[in-house]
N, C-alpha and C positions, 0 to 999 in steps of 0.2 A: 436516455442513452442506454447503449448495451452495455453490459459488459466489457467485449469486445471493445466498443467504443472507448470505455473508461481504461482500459489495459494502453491504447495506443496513443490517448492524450496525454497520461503520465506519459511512456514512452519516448513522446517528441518534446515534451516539454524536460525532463532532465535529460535530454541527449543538446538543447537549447542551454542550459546551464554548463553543459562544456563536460559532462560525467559522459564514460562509455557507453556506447549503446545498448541495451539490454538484450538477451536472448530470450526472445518472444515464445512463450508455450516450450519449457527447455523440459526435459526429460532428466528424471533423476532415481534412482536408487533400483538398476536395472541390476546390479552386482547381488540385491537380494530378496529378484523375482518379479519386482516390482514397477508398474510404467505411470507410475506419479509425473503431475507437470506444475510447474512453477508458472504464473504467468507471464514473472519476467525474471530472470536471472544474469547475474553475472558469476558464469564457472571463472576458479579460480586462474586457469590457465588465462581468462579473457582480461584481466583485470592488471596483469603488467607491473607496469610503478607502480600501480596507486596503493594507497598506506592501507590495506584494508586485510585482517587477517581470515583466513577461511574463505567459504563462496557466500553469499549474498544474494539475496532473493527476495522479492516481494509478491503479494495476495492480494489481489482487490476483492474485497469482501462485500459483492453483492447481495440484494435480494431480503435486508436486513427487516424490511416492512411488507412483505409481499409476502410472505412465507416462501421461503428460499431455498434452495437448496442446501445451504448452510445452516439454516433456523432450526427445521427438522430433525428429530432426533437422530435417526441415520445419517443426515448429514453431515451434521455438526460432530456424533463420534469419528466416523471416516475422515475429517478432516482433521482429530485432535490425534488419530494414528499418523497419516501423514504426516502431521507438523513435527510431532513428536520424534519419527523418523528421521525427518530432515536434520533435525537439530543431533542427535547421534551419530549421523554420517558427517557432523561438520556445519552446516550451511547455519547461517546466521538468517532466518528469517523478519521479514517485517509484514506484519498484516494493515493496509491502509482501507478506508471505505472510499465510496467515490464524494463523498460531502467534503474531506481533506483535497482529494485532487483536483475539486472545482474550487476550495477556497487556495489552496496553496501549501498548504500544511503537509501533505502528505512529501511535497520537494524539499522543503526544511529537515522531514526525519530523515530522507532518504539520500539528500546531500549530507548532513553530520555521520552517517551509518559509514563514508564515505572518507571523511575527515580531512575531506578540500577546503579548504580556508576561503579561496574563491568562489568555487562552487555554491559554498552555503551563504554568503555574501548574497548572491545572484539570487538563491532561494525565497530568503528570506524579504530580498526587496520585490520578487515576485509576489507571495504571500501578501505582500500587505499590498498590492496591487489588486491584487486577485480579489483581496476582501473585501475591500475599498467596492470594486465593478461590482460584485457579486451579491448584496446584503440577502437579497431572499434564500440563498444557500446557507447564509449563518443562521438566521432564524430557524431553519426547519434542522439546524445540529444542537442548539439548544434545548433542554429540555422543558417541557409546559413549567409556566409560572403555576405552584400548589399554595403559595399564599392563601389564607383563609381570608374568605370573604365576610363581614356582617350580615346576619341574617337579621332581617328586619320584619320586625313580626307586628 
């Protein structure tokens, strides 16, 4: 899957738990020069009742084994200015991988981020739904067993 792809399965899936719908690719910190995007945000204005202080954002952090755009050392700076940024203007960010939105884990942080009591409910029985379908996605978020083996001579 793309990116893309991973951005709009979270997407439908916590708009499925009963959370607002995100703002897809939202632009932020235009006040100083800057056209950074969030993949999915909720501005504070979108977010209403819900108990949630500041704006709220999440990163799907692809590319983690492929060398990425993130991996790279230009990458990975320009993204610790962004985030860095984000977090001075207010925004509460959360960085998930797409291994969390295929098992379910990444709906658990981002419904608690949230502090819907239902919501996370819903999450977390998803999660272990998710986990339950999915075993080869947990396997490859583990990391190698480094157990020392016998060398037998």
């Amino acid at each position: 899957m793309t990116a893309v792809d991973w951005e709009s399965t979270l997407a439908d899936r916590l708009v499925r738990l009963g959370l607002p719908e995100p703002t897809r690719q939202y632009r932020f910190a235009l006040e100083i020069g800057r056209r950074w995007a969030f993949d999915l945000a909720w501005p504070h204005e979108q977010l209403g009742f819900w108990p949630i202080n500041g704006y709220l954002a999440v990163e799907v952090e692809g590319g983690r084994w492929l060398d990425g755009r993130h991996t790279r050392p230009e990458g990975f700076a320009a993204d610790c200015l962004k985030y860095n940024y984000a977090t001075l203007l207010g925004w509460r960010l959360l960085r998930v991988v797409p291994d969390w939105i295929e098992d379910g884990s990444a709906l658990v942080l981002i419904a608690g981020a949230f502090g819907d009591e239902t919501a996370l409910a819903r999450a977390r029985l998803a999660a272990r739904m998710l986990g339950r379908s999915n075993l080869s996605a947990q396997s490859r978020t583990r990391r190698p067993d480094r157990r020392r083996v016998p060398v037998i001579a």
